[in-house]
N, CA and C atoms of all chains as a GROMACS GRO file, in nm:
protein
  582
    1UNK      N    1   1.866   2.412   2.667
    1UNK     CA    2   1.903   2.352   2.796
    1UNK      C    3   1.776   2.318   2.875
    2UNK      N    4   1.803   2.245   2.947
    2UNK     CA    5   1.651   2.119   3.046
    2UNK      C    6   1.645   2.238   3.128
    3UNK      N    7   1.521   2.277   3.188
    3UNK     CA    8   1.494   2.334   3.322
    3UNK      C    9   1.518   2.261   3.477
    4UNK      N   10   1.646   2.292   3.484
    4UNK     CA   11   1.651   2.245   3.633
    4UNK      C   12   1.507   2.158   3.695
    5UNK      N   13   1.444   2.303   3.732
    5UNK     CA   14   1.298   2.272   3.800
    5UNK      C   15   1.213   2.175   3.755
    6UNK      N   16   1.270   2.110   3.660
    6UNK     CA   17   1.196   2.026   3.614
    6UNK      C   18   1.199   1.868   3.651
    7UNK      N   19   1.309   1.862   3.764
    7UNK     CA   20   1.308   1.774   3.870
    7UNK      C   21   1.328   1.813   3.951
    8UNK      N   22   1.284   1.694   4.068
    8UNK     CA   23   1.321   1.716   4.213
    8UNK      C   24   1.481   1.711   4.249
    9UNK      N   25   1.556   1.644   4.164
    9UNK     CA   26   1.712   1.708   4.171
    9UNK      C   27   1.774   1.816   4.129
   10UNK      N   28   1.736   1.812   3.995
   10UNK     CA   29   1.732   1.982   3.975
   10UNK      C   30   1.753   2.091   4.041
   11UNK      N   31   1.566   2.087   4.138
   11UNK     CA   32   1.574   2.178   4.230
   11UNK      C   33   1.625   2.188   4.331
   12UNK      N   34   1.636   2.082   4.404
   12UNK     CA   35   1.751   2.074   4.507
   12UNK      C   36   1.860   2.147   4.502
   13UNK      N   37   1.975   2.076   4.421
   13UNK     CA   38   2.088   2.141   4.365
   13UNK      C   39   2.061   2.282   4.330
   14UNK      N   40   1.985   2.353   4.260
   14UNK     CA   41   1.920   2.441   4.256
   14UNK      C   42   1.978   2.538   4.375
   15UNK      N   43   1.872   2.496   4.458
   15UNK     CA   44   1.837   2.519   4.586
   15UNK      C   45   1.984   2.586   4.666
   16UNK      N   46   2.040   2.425   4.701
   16UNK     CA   47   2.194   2.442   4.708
   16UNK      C   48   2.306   2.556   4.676
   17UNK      N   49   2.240   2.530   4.543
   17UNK     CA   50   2.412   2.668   4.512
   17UNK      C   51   2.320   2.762   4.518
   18UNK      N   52   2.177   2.800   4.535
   18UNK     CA   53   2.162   2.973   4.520
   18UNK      C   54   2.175   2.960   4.678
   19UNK      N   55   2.171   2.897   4.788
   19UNK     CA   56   2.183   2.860   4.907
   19UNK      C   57   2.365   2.954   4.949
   20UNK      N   58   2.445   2.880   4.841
   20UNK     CA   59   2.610   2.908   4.864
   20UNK      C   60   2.628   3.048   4.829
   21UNK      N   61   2.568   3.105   4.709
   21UNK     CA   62   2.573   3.209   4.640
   21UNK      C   63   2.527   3.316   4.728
   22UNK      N   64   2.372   3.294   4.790
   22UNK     CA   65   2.330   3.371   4.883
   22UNK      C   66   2.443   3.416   5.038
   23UNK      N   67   2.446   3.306   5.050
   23UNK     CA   68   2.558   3.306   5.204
   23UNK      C   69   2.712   3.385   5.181
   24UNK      N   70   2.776   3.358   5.053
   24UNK     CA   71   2.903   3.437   5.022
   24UNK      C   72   2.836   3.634   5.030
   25UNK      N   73   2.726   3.613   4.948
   25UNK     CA   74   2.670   3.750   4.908
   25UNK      C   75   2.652   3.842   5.080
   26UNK      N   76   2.588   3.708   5.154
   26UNK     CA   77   2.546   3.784   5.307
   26UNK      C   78   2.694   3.820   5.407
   27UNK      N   79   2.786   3.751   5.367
   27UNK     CA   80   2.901   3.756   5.423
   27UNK      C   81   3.005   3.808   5.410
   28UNK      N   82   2.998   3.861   5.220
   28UNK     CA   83   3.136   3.998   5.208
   28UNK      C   84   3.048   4.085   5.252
   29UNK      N   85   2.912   4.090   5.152
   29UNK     CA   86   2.881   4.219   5.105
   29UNK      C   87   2.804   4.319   5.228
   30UNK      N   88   2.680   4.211   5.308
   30UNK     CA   89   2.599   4.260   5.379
   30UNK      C   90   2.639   4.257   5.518
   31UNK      N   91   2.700   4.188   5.589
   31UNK     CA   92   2.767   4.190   5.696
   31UNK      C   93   2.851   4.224   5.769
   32UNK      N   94   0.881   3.798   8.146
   32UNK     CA   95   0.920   3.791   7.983
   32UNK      C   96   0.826   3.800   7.852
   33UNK      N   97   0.871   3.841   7.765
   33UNK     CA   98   0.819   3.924   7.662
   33UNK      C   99   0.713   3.828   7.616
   34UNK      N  100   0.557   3.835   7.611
   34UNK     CA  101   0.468   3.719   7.527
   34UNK      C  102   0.467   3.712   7.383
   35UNK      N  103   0.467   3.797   7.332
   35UNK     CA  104   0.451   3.857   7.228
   35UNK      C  105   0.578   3.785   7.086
   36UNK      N  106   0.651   3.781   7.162
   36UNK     CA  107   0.773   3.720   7.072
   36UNK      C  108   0.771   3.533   7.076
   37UNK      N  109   0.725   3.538   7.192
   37UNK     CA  110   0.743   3.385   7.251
   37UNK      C  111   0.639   3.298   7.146
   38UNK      N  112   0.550   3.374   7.158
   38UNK     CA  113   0.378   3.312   7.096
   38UNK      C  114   0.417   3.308   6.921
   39UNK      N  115   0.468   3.466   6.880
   39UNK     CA  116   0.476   3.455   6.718
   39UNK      C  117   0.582   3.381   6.667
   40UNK      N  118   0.713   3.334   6.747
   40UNK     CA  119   0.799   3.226   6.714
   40UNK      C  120   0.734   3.111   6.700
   41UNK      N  121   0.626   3.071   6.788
   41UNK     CA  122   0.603   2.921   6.811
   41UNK      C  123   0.526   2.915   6.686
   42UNK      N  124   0.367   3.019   6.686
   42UNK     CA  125   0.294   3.012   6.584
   42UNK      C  126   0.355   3.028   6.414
   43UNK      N  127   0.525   3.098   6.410
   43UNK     CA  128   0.581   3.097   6.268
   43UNK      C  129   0.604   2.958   6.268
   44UNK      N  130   0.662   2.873   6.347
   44UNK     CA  131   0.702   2.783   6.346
   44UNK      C  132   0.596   2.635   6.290
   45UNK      N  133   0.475   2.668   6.363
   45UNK     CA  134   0.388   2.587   6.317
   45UNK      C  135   0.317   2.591   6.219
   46UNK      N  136   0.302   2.680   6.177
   46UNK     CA  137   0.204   2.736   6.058
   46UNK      C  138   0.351   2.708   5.880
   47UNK      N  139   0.449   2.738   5.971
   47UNK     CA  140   0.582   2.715   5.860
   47UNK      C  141   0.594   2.569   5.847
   48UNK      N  142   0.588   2.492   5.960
   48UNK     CA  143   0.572   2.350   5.911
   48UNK      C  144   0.505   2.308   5.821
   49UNK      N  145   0.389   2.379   5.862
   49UNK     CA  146   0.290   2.323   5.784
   49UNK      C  147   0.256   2.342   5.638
   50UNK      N  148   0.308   2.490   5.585
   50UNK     CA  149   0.319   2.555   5.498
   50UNK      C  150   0.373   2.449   5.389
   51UNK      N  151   0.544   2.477   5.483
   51UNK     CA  152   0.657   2.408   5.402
   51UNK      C  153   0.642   2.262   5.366
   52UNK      N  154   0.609   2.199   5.476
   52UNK     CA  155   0.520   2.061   5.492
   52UNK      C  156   0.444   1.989   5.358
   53UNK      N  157   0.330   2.133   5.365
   53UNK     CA  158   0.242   2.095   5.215
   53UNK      C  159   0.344   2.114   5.098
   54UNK      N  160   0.429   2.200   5.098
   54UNK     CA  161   0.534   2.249   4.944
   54UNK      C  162   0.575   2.074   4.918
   55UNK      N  163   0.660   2.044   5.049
   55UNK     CA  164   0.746   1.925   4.991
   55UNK      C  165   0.620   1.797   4.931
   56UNK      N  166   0.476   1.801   5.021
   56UNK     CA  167   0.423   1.698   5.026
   56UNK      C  168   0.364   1.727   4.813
   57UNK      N  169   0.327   1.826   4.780
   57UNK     CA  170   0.320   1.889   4.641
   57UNK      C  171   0.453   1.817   4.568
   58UNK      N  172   0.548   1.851   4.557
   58UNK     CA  173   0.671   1.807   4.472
   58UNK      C  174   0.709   1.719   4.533
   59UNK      N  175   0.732   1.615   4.630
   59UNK     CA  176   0.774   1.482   4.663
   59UNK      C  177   0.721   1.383   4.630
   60UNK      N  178   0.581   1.371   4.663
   60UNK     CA  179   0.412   1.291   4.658
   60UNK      C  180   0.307   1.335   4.551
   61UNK      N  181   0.261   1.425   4.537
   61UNK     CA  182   0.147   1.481   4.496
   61UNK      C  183   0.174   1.434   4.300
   62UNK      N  184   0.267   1.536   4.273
   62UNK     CA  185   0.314   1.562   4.128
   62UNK      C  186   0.330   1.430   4.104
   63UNK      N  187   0.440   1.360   4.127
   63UNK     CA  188   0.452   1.227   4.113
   63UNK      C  189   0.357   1.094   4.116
   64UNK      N  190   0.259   1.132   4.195
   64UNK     CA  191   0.149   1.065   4.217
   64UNK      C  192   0.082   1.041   4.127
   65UNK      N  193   0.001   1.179   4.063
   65UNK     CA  194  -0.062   1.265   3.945
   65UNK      C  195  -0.029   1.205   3.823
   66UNK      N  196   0.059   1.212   3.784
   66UNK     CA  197   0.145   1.097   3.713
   66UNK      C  198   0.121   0.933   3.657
   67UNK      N  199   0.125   0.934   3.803
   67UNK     CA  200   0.110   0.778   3.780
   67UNK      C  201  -0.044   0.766   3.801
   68UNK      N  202  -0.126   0.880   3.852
   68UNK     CA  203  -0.218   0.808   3.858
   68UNK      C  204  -0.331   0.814   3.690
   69UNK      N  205  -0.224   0.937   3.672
   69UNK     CA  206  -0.328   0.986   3.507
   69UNK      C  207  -0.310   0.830   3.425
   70UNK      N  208  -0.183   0.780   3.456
   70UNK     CA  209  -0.173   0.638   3.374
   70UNK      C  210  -0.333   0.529   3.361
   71UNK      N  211  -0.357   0.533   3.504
   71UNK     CA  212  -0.413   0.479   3.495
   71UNK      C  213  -0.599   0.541   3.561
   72UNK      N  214  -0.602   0.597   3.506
   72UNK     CA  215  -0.769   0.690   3.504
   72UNK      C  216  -0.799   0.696   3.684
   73UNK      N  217  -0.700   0.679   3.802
   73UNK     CA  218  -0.697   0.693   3.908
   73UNK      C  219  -0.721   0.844   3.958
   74UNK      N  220  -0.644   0.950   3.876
   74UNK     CA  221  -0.641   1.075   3.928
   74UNK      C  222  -0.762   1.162   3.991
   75UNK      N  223  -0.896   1.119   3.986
   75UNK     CA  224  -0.946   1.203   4.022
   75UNK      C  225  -1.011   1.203   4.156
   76UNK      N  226  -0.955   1.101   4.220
   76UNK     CA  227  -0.990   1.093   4.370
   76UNK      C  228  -0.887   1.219   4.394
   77UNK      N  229  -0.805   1.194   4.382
   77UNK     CA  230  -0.675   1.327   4.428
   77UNK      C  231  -0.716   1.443   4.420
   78UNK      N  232  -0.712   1.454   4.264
   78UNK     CA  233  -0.748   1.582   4.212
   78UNK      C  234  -0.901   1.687   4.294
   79UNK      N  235  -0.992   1.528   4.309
   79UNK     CA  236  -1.120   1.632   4.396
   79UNK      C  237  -1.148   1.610   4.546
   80UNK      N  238  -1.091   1.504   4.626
   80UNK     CA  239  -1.084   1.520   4.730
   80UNK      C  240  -0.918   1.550   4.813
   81UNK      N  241  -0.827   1.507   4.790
   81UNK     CA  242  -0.731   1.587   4.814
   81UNK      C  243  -0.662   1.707   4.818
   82UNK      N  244  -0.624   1.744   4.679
   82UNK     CA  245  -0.588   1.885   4.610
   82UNK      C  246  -0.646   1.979   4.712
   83UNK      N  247  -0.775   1.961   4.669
   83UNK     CA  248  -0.843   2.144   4.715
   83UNK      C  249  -0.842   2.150   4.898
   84UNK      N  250  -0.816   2.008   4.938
   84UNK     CA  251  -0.764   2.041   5.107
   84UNK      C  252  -0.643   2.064   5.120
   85UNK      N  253  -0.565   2.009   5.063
   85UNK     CA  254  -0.398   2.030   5.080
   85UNK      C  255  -0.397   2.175   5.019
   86UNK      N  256  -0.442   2.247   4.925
   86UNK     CA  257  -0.394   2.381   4.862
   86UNK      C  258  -0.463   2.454   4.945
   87UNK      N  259  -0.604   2.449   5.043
   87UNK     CA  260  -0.632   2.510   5.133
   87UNK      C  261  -0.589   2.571   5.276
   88UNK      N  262  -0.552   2.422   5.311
   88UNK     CA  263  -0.419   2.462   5.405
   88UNK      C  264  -0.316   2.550   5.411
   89UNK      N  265  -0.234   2.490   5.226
   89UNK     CA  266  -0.132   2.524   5.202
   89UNK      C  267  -0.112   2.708   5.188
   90UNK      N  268  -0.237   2.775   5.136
   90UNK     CA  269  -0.200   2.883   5.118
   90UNK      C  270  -0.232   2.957   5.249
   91UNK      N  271  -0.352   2.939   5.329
   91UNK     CA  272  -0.380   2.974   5.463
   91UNK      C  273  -0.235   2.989   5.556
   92UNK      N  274  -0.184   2.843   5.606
   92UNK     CA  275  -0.021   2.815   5.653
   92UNK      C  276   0.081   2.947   5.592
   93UNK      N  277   0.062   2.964   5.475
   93UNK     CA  278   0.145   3.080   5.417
   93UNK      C  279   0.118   3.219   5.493
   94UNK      N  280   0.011   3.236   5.448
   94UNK     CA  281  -0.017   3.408   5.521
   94UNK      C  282   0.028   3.385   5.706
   95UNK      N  283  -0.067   3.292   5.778
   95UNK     CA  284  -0.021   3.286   5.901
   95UNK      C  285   0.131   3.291   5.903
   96UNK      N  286   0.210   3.228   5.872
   96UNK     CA  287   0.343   3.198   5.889
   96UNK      C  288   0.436   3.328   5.865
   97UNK      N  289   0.373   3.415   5.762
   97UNK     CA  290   0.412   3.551   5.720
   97UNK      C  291   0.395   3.638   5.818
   98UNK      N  292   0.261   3.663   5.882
   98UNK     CA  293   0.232   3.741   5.931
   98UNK      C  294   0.299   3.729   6.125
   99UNK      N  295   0.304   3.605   6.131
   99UNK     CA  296   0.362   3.558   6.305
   99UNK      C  297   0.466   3.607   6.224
  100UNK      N  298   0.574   3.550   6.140
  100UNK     CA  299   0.693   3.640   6.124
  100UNK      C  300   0.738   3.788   6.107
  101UNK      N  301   0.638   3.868   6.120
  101UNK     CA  302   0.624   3.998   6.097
  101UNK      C  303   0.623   4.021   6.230
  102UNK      N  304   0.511   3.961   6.301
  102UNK     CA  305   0.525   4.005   6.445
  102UNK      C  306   0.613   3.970   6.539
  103UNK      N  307   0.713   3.817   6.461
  103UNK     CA  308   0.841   3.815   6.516
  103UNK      C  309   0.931   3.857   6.539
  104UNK      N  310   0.934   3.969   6.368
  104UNK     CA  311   1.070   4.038   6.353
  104UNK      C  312   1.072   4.146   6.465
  105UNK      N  313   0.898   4.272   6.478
  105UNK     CA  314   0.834   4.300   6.551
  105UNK      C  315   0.903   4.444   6.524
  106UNK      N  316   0.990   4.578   6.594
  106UNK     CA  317   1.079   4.683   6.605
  106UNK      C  318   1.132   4.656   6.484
  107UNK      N  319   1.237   4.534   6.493
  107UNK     CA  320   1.336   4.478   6.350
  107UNK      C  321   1.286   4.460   6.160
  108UNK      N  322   1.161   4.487   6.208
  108UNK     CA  323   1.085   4.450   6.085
  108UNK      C  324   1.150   4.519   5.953
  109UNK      N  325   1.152   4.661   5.931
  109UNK     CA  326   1.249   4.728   5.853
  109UNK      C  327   1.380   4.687   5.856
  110UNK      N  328   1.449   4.692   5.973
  110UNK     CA  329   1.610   4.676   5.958
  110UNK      C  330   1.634   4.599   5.880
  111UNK      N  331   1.535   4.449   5.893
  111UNK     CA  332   1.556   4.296   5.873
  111UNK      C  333   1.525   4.365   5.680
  112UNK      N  334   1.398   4.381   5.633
  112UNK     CA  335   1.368   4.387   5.517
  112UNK      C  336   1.483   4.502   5.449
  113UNK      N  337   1.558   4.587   5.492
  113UNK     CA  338   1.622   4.660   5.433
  113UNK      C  339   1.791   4.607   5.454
  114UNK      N  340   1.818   4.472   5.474
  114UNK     CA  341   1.948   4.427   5.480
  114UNK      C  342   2.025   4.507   5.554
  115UNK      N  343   1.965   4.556   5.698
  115UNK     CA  344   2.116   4.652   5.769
  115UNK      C  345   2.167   4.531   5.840
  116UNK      N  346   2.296   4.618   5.860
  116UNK     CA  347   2.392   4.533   5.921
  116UNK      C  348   2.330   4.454   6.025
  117UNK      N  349   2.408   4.373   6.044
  117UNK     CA  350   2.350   4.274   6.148
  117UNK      C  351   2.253   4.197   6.076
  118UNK      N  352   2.157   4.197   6.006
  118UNK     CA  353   2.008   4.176   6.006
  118UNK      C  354   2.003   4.113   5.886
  119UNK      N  355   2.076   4.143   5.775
  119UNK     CA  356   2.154   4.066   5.670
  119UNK      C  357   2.073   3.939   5.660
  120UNK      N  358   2.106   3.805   5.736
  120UNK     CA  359   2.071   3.687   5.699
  120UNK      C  360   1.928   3.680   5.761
  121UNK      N  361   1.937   3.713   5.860
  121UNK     CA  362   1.708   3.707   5.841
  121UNK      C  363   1.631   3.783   5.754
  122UNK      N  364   1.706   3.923   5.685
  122UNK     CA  365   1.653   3.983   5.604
  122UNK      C  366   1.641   3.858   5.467
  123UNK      N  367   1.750   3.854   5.469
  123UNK     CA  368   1.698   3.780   5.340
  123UNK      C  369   1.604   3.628   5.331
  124UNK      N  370   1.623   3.599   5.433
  124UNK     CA  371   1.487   3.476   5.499
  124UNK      C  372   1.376   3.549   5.490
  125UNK      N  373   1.371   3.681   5.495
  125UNK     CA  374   1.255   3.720   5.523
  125UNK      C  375   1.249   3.775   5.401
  126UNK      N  376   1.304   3.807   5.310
  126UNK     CA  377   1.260   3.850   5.162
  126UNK      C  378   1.264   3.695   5.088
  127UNK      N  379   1.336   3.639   5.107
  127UNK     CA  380   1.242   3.465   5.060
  127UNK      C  381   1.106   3.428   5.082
  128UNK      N  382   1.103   3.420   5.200
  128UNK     CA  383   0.942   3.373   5.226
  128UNK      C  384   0.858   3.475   5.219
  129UNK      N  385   0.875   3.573   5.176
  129UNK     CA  386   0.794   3.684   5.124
  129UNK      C  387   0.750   3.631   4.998
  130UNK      N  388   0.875   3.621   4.910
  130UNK     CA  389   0.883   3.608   4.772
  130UNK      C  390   0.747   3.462   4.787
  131UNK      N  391   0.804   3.360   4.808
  131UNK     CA  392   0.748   3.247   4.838
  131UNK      C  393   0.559   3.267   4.831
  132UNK      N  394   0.580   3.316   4.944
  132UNK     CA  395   0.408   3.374   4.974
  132UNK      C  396   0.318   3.442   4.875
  133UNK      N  397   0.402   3.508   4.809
  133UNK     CA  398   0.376   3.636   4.687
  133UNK      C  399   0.338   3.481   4.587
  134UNK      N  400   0.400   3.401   4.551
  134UNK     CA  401   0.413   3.276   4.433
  134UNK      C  402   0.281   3.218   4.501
  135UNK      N  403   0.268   3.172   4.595
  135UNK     CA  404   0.170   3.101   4.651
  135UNK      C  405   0.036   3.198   4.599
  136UNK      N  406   0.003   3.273   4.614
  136UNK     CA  407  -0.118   3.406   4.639
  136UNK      C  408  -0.132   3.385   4.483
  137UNK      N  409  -0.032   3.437   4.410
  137UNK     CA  410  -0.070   3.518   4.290
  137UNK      C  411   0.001   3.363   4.147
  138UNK      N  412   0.032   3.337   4.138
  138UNK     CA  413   0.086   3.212   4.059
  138UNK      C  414   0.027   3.045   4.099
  139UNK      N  415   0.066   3.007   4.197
  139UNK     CA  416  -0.004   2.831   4.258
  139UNK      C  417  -0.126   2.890   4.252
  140UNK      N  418  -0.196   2.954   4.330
  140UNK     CA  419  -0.351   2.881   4.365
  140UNK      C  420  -0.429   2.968   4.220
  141UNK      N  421  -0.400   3.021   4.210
  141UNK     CA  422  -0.481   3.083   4.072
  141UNK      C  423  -0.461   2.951   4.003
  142UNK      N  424  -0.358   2.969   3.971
  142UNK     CA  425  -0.348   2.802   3.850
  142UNK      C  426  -0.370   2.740   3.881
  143UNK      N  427  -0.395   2.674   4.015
  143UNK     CA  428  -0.451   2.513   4.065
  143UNK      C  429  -0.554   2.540   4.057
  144UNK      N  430  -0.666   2.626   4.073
  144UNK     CA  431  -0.803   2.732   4.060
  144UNK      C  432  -0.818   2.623   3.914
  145UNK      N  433  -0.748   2.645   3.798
  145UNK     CA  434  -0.765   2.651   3.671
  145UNK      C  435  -0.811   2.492   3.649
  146UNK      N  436  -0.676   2.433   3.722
  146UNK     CA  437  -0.632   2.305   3.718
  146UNK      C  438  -0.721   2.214   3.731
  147UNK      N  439  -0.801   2.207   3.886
  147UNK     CA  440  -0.891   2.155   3.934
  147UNK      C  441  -1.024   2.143   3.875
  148UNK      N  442  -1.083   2.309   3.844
  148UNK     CA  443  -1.186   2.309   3.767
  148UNK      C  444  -1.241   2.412   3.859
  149UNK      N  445  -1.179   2.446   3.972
  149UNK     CA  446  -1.291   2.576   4.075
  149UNK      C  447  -1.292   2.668   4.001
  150UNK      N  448  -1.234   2.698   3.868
  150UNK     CA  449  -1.256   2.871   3.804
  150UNK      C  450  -1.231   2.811   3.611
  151UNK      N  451  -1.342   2.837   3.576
  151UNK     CA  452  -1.364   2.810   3.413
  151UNK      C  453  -1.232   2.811   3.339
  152UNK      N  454  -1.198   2.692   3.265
  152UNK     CA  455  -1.039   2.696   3.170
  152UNK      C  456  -1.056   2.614   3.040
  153UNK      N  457  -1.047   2.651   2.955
  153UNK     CA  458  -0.986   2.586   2.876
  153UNK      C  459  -0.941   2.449   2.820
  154UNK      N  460  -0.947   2.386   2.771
  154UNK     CA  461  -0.768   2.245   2.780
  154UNK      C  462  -0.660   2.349   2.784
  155UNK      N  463  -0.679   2.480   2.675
  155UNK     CA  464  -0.516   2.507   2.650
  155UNK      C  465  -0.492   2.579   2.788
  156UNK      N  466  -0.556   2.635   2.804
  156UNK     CA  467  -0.540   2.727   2.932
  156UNK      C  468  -0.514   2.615   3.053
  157UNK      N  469  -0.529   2.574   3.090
  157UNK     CA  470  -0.557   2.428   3.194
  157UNK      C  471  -0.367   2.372   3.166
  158UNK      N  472  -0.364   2.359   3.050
  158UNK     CA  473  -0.232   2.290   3.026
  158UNK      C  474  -0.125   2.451   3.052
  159UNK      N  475  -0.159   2.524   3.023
  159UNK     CA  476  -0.054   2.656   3.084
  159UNK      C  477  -0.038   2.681   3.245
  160UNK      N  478  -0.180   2.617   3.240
  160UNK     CA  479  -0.201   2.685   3.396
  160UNK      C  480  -0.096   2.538   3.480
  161UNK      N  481  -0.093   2.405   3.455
  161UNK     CA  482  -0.028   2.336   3.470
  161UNK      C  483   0.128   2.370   3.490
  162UNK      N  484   0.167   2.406   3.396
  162UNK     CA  485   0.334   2.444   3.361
  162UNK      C  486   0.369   2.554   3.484
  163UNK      N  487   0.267   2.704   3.450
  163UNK     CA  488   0.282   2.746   3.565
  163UNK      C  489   0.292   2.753   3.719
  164UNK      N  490   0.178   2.640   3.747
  164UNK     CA  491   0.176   2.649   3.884
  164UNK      C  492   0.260   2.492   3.937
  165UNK      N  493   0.356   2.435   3.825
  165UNK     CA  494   0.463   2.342   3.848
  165UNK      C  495   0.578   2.404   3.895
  166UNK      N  496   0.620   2.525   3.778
  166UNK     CA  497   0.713   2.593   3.770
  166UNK      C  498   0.766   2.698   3.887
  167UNK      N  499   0.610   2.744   3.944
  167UNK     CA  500   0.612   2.840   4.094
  167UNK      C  501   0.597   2.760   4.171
  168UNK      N  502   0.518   2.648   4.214
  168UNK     CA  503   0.589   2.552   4.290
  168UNK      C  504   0.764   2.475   4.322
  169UNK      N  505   0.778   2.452   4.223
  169UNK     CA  506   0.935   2.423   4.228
  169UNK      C  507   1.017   2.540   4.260
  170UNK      N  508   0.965   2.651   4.241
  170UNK     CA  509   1.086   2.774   4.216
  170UNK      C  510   1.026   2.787   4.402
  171UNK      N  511   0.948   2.767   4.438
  171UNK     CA  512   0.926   2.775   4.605
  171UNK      C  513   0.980   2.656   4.702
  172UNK      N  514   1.003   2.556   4.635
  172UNK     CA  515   1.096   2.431   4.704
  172UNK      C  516   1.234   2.481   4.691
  173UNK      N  517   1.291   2.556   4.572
  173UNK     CA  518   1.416   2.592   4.554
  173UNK      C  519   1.453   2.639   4.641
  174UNK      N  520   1.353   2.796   4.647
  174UNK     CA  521   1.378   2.871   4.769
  174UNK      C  522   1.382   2.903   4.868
  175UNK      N  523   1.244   2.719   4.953
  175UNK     CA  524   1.320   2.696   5.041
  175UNK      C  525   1.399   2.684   5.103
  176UNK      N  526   1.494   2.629   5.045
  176UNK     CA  527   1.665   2.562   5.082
  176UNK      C  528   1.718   2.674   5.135
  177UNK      N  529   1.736   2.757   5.067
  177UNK     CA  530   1.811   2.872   5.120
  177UNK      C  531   1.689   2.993   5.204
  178UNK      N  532   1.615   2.981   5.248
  178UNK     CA  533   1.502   3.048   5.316
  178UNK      C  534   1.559   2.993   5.435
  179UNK      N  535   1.532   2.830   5.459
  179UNK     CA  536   1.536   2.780   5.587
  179UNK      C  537   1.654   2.789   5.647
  180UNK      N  538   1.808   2.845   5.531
  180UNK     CA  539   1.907   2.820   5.586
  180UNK      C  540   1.942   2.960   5.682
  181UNK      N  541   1.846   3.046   5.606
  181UNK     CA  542   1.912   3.178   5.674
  181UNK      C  543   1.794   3.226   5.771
  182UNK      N  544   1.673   3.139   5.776
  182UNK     CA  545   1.604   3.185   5.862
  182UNK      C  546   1.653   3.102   6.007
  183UNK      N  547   1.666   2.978   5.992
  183UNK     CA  548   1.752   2.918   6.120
  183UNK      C  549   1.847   2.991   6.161
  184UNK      N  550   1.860   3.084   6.175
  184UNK     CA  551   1.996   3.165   6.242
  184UNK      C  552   1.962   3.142   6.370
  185UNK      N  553   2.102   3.113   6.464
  185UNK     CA  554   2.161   3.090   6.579
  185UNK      C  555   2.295   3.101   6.600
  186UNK      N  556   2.346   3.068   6.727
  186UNK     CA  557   2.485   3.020   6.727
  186UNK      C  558   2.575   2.976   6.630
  187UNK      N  559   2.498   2.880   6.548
  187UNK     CA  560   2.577   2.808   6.495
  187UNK      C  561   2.597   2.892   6.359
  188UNK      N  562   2.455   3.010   6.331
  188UNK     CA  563   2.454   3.050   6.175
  188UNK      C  564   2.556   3.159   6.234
  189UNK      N  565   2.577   3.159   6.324
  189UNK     CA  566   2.668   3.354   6.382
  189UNK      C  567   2.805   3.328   6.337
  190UNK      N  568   2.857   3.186   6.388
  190UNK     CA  569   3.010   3.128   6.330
  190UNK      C  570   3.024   3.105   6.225
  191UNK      N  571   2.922   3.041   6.121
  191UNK     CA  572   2.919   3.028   6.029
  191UNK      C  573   2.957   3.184   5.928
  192UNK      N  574   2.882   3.311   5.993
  192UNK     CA  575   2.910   3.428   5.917
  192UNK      C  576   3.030   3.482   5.990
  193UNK      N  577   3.104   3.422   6.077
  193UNK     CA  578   3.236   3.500   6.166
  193UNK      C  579   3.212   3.559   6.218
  194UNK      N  580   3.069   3.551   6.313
  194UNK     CA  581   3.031   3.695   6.425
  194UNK      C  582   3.106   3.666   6.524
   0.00000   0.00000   0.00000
């Protein structure tokens, strides 16, 4: 499989869902 | 009113521009540039008068931006780094741009070190050191995204978590 990071869309999107992933995580778990 | 908070907001703020500023100007401009300019035997205006000012900045902007945020968090500094309640979404802004800073220090400038020619390499080493300090660069644009999202907390990030 391509490394994401290996574009600037990639990382974006990237970016994005660890962005969504992070925020669900801050909102059951830590908050 | 409090100076102390007023001054290390403004100074995270500027020194983070600038930081973040150089990341995007690296993976938007720079890389892409590099590129096109190796095509055509252009690259080394970049490579020796650009690079080593932009990565100078860039890692300097880092520590400042770390450290005004330390004196931002200020009392909160633990709460924030140990995810207590409440503190949750700047903690983890603040274990991003930690992380971030840590990539910058010990991964980018060592390898751009390599890259450039300021510290003895190789070709093969030079071409690793390449991959690497692409790879911790990008993985620091990534982590932007979600750095800036949870370090902007306000009003709007409080509804967003149902405070």
């Amino acid at each position: 499989m391509k490394n994401p990071l290996d574009s600037i869309w990639g990382t974006i999107i990237s970016g994005l869902v660890v962005t969504v992933i992070l925020y669900y995580v801050v909102k059951s778990v830590l908050m | 009113m409090e100076l102390v908070p007023v001054l290390a907001r403004w100074l995270h703020f500027l020194a983070g521009i600038m930081w973040i500023g150089l990341l995007y100007y690296f993976n938007f401009v720079q890389v892409p540039a590099l590129k096109a300019a190796a095509a055509d035997n252009t690259a080394a205006g970049i490579t020796r008068h650009v690079a080593p000012r932009a990565l100078l900045y860039f890692r300097w902007s880092a520590v400042v931006t770390w450290l005004a945020g330390a004196a931002l968090l200020g009392s909160n500094f633990v709460s924030a780094f140990t995810l207590q309640k409440g503190y949750a979404g700047i903690g983890i802004g603040a274990w991003l741009g930690t992380i971030m800073l840590f990539n910058v220090w010990t991964l980018i400038w060592p390898n751009q070190q390599k890259i450039l020619g300021l510290k003895p390499a190789t070709d093969e080493e030079k071409n690793k050191a390449r991959r690497v300090a692409l790879l911790a660069s990008r993985t620091n644009m990534m982590l932007s995204i979600p750095m800036l999202f949870f370090m902007a907390g306000g009003m709007t990030h409080k509804a967003a978590f149902g405070l």
